[in-house]
C-alpha positions as CSV (number, residue, x, y, z in Angstrom):
1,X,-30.5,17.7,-13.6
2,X,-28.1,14.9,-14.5
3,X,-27.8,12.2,-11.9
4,X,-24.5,11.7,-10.4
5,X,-22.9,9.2,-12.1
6,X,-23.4,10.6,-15.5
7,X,-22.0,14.1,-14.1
8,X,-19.0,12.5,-12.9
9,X,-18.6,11.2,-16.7
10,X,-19.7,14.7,-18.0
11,X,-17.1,16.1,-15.9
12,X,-14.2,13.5,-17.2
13,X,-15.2,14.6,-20.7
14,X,-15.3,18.4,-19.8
15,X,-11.4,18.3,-18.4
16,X,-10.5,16.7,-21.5
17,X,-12.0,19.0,-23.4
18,X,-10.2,22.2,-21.8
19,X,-7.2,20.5,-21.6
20,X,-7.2,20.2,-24.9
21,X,-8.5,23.9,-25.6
22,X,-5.4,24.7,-23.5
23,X,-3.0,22.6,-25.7
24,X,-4.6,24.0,-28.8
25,X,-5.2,27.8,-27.9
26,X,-2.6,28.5,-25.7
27,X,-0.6,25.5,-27.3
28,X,-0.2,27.5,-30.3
29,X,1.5,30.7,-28.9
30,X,3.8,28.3,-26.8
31,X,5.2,26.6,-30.0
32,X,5.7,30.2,-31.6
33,X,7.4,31.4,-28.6
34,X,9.4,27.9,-28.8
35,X,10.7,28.7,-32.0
36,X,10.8,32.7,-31.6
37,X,14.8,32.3,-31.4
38,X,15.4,30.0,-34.3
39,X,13.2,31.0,-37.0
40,X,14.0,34.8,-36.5
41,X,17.4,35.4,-37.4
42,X,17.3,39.4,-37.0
43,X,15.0,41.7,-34.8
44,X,12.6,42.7,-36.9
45,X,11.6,39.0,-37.8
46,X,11.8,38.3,-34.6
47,X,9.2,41.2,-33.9
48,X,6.9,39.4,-37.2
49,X,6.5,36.0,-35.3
50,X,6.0,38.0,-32.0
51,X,3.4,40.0,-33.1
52,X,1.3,36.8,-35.0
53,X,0.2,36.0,-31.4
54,X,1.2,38.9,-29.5
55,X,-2.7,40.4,-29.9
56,X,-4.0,36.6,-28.6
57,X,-1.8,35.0,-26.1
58,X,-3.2,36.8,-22.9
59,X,-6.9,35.9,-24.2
60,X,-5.9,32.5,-24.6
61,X,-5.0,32.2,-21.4
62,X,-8.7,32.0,-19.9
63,X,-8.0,27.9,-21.4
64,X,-5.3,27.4,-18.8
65,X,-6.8,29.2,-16.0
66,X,-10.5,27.8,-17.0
67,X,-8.9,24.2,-16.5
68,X,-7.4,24.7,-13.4
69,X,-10.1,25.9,-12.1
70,X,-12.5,22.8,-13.1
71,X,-10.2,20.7,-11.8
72,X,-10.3,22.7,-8.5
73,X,-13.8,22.7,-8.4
74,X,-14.7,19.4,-9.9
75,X,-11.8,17.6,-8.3
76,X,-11.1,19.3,-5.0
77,X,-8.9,15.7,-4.3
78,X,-6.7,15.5,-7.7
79,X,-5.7,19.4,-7.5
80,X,-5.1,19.3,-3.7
81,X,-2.7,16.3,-4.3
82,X,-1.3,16.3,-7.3
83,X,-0.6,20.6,-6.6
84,X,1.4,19.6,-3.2
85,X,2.9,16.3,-4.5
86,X,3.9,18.2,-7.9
87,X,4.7,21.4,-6.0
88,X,8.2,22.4,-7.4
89,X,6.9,20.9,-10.8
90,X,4.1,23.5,-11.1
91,X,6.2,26.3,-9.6
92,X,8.5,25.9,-12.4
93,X,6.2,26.2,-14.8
94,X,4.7,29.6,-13.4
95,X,8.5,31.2,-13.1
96,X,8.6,30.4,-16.4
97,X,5.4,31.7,-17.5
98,X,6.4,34.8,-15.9
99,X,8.8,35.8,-18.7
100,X,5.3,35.7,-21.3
101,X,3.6,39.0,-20.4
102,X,6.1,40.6,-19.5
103,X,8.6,39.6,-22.4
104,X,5.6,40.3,-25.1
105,X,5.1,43.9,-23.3
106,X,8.7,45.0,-22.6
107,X,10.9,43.3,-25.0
108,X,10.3,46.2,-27.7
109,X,10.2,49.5,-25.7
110,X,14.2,49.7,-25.7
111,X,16.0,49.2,-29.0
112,X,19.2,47.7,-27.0
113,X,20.5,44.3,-29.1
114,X,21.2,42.9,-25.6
115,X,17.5,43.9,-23.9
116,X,15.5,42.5,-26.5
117,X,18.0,39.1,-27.0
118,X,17.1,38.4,-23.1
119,X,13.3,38.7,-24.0
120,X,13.4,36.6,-27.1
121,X,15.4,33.9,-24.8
122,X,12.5,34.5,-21.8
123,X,9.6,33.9,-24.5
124,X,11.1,30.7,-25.7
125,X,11.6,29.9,-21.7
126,X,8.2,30.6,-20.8
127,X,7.2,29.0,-24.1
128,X,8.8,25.4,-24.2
129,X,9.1,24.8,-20.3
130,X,5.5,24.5,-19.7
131,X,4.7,22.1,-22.5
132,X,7.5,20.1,-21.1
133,X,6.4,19.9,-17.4
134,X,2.9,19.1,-18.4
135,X,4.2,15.9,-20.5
136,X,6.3,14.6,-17.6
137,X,3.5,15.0,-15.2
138,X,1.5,13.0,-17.9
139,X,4.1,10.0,-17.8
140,X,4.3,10.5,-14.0
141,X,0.9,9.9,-13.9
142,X,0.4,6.5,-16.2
143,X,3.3,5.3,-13.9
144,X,1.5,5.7,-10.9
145,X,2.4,8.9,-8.4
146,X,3.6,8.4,-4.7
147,X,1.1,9.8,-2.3
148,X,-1.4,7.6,0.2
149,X,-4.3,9.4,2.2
150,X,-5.0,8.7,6.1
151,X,-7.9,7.6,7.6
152,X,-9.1,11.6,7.1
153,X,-8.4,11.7,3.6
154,X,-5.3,13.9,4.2
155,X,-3.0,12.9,1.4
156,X,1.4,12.6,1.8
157,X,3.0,13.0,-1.0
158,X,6.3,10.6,-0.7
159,X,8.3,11.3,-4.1
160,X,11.3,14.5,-4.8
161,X,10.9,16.7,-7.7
162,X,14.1,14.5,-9.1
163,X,12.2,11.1,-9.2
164,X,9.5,12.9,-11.7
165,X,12.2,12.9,-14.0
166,X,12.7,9.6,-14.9
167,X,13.1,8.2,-18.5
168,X,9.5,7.3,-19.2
169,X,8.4,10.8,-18.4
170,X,10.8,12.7,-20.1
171,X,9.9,10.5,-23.3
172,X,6.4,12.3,-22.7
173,X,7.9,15.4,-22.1
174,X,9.1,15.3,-25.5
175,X,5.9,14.1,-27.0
176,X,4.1,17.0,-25.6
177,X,7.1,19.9,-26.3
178,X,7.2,18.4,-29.7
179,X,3.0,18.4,-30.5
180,X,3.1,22.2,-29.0
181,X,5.8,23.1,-31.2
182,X,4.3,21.8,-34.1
183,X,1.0,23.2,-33.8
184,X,2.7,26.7,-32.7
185,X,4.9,25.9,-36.4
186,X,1.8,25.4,-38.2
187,X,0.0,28.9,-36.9
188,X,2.9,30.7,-37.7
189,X,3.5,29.4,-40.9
190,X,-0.2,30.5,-42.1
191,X,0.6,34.0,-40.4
192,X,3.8,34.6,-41.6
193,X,5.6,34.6,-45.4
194,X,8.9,34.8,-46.9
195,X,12.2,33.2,-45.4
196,X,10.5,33.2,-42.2
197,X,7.7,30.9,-43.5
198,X,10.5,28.8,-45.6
199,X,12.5,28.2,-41.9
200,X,8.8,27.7,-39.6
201,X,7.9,25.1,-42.3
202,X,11.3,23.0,-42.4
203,X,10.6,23.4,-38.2
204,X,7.3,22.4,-37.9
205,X,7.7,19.0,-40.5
206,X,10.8,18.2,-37.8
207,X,8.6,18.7,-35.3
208,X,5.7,16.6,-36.6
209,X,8.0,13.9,-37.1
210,X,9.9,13.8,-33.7
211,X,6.1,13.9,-32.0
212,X,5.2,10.7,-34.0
213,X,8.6,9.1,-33.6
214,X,7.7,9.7,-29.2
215,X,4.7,9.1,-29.0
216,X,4.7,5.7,-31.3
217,X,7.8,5.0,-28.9
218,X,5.9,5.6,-25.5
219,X,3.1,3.5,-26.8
220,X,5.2,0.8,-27.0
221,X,6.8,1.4,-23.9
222,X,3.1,1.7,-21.8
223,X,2.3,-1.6,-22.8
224,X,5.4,-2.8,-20.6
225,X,4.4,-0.8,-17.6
226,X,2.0,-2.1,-15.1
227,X,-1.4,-0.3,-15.0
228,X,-4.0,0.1,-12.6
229,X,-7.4,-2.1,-12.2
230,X,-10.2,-1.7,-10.1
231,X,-11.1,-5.2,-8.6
232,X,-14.2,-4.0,-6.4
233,X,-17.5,-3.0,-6.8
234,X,-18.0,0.7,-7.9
235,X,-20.8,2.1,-6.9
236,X,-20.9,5.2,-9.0
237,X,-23.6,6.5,-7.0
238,X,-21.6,7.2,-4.0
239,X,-20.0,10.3,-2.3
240,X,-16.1,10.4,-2.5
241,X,-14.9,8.0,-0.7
242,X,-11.1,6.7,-2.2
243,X,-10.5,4.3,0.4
244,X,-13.6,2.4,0.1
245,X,-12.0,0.3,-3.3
246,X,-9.9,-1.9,-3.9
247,X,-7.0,-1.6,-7.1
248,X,-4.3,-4.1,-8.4
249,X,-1.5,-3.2,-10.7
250,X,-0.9,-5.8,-13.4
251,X,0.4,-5.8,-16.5
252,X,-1.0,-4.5,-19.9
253,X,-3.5,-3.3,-17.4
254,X,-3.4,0.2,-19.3
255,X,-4.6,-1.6,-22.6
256,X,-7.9,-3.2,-21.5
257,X,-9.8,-0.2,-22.3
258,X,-8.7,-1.1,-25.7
259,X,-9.3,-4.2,-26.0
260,X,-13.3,-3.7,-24.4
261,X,-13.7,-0.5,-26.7
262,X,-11.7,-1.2,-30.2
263,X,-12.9,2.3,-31.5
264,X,-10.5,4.0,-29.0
265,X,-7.8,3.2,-31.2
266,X,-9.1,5.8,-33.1
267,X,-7.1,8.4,-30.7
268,X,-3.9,7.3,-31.0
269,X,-4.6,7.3,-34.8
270,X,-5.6,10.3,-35.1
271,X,-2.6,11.6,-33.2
272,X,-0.4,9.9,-35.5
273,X,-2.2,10.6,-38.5
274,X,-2.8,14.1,-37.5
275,X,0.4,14.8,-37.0
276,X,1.7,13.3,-40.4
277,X,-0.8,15.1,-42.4
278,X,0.7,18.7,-40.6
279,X,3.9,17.5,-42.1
280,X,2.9,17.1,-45.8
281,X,0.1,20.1,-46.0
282,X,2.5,22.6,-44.2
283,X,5.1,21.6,-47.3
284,X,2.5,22.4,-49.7
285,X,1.7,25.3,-48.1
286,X,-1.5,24.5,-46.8
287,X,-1.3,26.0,-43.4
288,X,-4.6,26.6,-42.5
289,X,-5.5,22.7,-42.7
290,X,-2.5,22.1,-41.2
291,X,-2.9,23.9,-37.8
292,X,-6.7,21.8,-38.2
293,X,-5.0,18.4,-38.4
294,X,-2.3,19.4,-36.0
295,X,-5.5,20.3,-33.8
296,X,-6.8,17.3,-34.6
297,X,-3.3,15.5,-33.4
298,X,-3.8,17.0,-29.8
299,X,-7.1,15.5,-29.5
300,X,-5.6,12.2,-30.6
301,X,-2.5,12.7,-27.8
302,X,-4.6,13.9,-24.9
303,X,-7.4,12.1,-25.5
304,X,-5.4,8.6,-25.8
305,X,-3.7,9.4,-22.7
306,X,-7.8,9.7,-21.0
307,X,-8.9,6.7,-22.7
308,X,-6.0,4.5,-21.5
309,X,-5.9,5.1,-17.8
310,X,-10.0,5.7,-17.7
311,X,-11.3,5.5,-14.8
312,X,-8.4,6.3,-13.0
313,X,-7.2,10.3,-13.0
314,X,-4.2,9.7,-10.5
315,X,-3.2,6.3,-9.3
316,X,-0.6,6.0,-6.4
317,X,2.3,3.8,-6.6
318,X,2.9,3.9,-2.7
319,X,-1.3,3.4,-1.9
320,X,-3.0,1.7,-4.3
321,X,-6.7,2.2,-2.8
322,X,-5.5,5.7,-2.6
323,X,-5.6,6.0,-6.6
324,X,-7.7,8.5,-7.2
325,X,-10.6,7.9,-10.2
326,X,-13.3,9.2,-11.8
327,X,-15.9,8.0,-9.4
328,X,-13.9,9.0,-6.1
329,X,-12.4,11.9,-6.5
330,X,-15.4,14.1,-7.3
331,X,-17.5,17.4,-5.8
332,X,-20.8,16.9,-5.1
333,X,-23.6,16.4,-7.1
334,X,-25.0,19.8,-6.7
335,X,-21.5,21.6,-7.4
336,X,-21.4,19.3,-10.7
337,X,-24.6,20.3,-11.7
338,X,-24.1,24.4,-10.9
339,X,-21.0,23.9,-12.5
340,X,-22.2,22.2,-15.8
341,X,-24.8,24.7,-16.3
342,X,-22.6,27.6,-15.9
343,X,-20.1,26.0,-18.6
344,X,-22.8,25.7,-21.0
345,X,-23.3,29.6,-20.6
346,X,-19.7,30.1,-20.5
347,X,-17.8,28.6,-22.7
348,X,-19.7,29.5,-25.8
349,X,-19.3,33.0,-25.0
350,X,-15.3,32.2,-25.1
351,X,-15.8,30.7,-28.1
352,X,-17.7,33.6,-29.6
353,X,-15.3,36.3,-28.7
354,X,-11.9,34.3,-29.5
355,X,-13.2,33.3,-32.9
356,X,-14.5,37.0,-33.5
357,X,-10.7,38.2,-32.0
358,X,-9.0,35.9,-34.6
359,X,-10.8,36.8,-37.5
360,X,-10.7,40.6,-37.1
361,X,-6.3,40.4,-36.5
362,X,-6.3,38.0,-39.2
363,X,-4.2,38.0,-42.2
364,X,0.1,37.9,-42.9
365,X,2.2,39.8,-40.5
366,X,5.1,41.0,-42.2
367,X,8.4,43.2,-42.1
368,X,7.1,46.0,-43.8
369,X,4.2,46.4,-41.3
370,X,6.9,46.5,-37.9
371,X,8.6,49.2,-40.1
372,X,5.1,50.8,-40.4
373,X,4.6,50.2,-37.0
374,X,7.6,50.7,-35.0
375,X,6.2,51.9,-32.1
376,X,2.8,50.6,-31.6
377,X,3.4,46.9,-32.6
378,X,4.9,44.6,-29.6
């Protein structure tokens, strides 16, 4: 078994990594369904890009369910707070993921021009809103979030749904809608051919290059933003306890990590560089590598987000001994440890079967298959 303070670290590391599954598996379908009413100009290539991910998207769901649930379990503090604080936040991103299954399930079983056109509108709905939410609760978070516990460890959130929506955090917003629309561009440009490759590929290079322009932009903008420092001892050892620390805010305080660790500014490169390299191998028609490096640019994105706020998770603008951190925001040792171990059984088997899934549906969708297949495809 792992001692504590090295599963606390093993934990940080394992969130990443299913966010980042989540923003690459589920990511994908996301950007198709985000572009589902632009790049299909009639139904049946409508019904094409629908049906690249149409056989996937519930499977790769088990990413976004898998993460909350580690967070729930890993960091019983951070979900409880930051699901009441964010509480309209995250119920606008499940009414909007209600129009997924059933859009993918019902929009085909009427052939009424007006039915399916409500659909196609509902996918892109449940396709670019959560992407969107997730980014500003992103910026939200680098800013610092208004909540303070009590002397029971009872947190009070103190913000409105309105404040989350301030200029900093909708810059993120559009960094993240734009990285999931490009990755969702570059998956359907290696599923698809044609006209309705030609449009995806003119739609993912805009995408790649607005997600650079953002991010490059909120880079600059973070390093004008006060960050969050520890200034007492941290015993990594101990049981949660948030109170027990003391934090500053000062400036260029989310840049230390940085400067201590130069080789973290390998994520942000790669998330730039990434992102660049989708542009030029989706124009050559390269789209396999393409969806790679635009994998590749997601690590980069949510991984430079981790590294720069490290060791915090949620700091509180209101509270700042509240600000809850890798150390203090933790389950047990014990539930780390049963948790850990049942990941490693776990998540290779999802590995296993979505790799085995994708390469048995693999291959070009295209027109003359719908016609084919007019009843049984979605």
């Amino acid at each position: 078994m792992f001692d504590y303070p090295t599963l606390k670290i093993i934990w940080w590391l394992l969130v990443g990594v299913l966010l980042v599954g989540f923003a690459i598996m589920d990511g994908h379908d996301m950007g198709v369904g985000t572009l589902l009413p632009f790049v299909g100009r009639d139904d049946v290539e409508r019904r094409v890009i629908i049906n690249t991910v149409g056989p996937h998207w519930d499977g790769n769901q088990v990413w976004f369910i898998t993460g909350g649930g580690a967070i729930f379990a890993a960091w019983p503090l951070v979900y409880a707070t930051a699901f009441s604080g964010f509480y309209w936040a995250m119920l606008l991103v499940l009414w909007a993921l209600f129009f997924r299954p059933v859009g993918f399930d019902y929009r085909s079983k009427i052939a009424n021009t007006t039915w399916r056109s409500v659909w196609d509108w509902g996918l892109f709905v449940g396709g670019a809103v959560p992407p969107l939410i997730f980014g500003v609760a992103f910026g939200n978070l680098l800013q610092g979030v208004p909540f303070q516990f009590d002397a029971y460890l009872v947190s009070t959130y103190t913000g409105s749904f309105w404040q989350l929506l301030n200029p900093f955090a909708l810059l993120t917003g559009v960094v993240s809608t734009a990285m999931i629309t490009m990755q969702g561009g570059s998956y359907l440009a290696h599923r698809t051919e044609g006209i309705i490759q030609a449009r995806t590929i003119r739609a993912t290079m805009g995408a790649a290059l607005v997600m650079i322009m953002a991010f490059v932009a909120a880079g600059f903008w973070l390093q004008s933003i006060d960050g969050y420092r520890i200034t007492s001892v941290v015993n990594a050892s101990a049981m949660p306890d948030p109170l027990s620390k003391t934090v500053v805010r000062e400036a260029g305080a989310w840049m230390a990590n940085y400067s201590q660790q130069p080789l973290m500014w390998l994520l942000p490169a790669i998330g730039v560089l990434g992102a660049a390299l989708t542009a030029v191998l989706v124009a050559l028609r390269h789209t396999l590598i393409a969806f790679i490096s635009s994998s590749l640019a997601i690590v980069g994105v949510i991984g430079t987000a981790g590294a720069s706020m490290f060791p915090f998770v949620m700091p509180s603008s209101t509270s700042l001994a509240s600000s809850l951190t890798v150390w203090d925001s933790v389950s047990s040792h014990l539930t780390l440890g049963v948790m850990f171990w049942a990941t490693m059984i776990f998540m290779p088997m999802i590995i296993v079967y979505t790799s085995w899934a994708y390469s048995v549906m693999r291959g070009k969708v295209t027109a003359a298959y719908i016609r084919e297949n007019d009843h049984a495809a979605y």
